[in-house]
N, C-alpha and C positions, 0 to 999 in steps of 0.2 A: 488940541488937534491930535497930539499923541495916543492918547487913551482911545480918540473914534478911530485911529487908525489901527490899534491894537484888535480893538473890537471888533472891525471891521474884518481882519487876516483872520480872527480866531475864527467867526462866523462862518467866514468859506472856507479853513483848512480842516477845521474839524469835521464836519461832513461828509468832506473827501476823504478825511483818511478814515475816517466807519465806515466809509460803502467801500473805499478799498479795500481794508482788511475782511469785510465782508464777502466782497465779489471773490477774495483769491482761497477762502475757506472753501466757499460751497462749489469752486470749481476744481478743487483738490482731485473730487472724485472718493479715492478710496480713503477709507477711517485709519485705514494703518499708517500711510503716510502722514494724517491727520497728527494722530498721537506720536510719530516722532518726530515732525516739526514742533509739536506743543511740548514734550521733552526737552526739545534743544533749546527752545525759548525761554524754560521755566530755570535751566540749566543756567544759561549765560544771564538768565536774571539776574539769581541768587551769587553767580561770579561777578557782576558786578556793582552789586549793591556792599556782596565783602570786602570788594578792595574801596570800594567809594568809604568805607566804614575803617578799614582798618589803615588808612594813609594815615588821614588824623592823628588815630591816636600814634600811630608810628612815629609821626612827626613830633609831637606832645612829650614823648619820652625819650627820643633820644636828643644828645644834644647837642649844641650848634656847633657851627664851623671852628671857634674857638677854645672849644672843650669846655666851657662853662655852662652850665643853663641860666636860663633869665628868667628869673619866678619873681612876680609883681615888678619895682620899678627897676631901670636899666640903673648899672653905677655909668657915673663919668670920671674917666682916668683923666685927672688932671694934675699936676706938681702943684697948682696951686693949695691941694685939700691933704698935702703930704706934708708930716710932722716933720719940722726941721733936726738936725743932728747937731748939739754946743758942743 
């Protein structure tokens, strides 16, 4: 039931939004306005494709709240896996 209802919203919202994006192109009027709306668009694209790109690795490399990083598995701090002192 999921997937027809998925199907279903795709079917009519993609549509709409091609004849919207369409209707509000060709009633711009002038080309000048044209090209610096498509500037701003190509603008805040490429702005937010680099921060969608560079959180990651940001996160990747610095490291965590306890000033250690965790590369493969986590240790467990426990007294029990601590050498005793004779």
């Amino acid at each position: 039931m999921g997937s027809i209802w998925s199907n279903a919203i795709t079917a009519l919202v993609v549509p709409l939004l091609l004849f919207s994006i369409i209707s509000s192109i060709t009633n711009l009027g002038e080309p000048i306005r044209l090209k610096s709306i498509g500037a701003k668009t190509v603008f805040f694209l490429l702005l937010n494709t680099d921060e969608v790109e560079s959180n990651p690795l940001l996160q990747s490399v610095l490291p965590c709240r306890s000033g250690r990083v965790h590369l493969g598995k986590q240790h467990r701090h426990d007294s029990s896996h601590r050498a005793s002192v004779t």
